[in-house]
N, C-alpha and C positions, 0 to 999 in steps of 0.2 A: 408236488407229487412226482415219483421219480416215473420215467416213460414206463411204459409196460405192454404186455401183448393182449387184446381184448377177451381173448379166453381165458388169461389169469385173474382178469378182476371178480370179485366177489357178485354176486346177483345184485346184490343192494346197491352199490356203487352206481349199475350200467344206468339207471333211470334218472342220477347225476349226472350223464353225464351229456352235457349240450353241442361240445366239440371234437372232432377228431381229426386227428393229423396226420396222415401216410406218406410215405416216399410213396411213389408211382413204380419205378426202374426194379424190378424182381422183386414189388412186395406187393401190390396190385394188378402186378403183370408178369409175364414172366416168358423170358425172350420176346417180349417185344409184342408179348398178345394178354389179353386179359380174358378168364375162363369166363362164362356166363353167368356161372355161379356168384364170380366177383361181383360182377353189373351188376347184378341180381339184386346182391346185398347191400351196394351203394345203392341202390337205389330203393330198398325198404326203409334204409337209414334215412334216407332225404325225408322219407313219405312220413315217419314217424318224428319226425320235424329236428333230427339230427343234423346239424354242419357236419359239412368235410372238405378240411383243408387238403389239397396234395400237392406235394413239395418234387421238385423234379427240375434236373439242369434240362433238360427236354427245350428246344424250341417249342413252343407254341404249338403250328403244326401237326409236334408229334406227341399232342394231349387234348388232339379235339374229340375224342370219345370221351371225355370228360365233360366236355362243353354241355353235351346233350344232357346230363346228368343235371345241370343248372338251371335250364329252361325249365 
């Protein structure tokens, strides 16, 4: 399946779907901060037993707001 942006998938698809994958760096974030809303929604994704992968040249470090999302 080619990548795509999660508002163009159809409704039927989303309940297929068990993974997802984000850049971090102005797509989760944006300069260097993530909106609340973003948190928010990773973290109803978690709750509704959704993975999320995020991909980012980031040290470590500058991805431990993520970390928390894990626990």
């Amino acid at each position: 399946m080619k990548s795509q942006k999660i508002q163009s998938l159809p409704i039927k698809i989303d309940n297929n779907i068990e993974v997802i994958f984000s850049d971090l760096d102005d797509t989760l974030t944006w300069e260097g901060k993530m909106h609340q809303e973003t948190y928010l929604s990773l973290g109803a994704l978690k709750k509704n037993g959704k993975k999320i992968v995020v991909v980012t040249a980031l040290a470590l470090v500058g991805a431990t707001v993520l970390l928390e999302l894990g626990q």
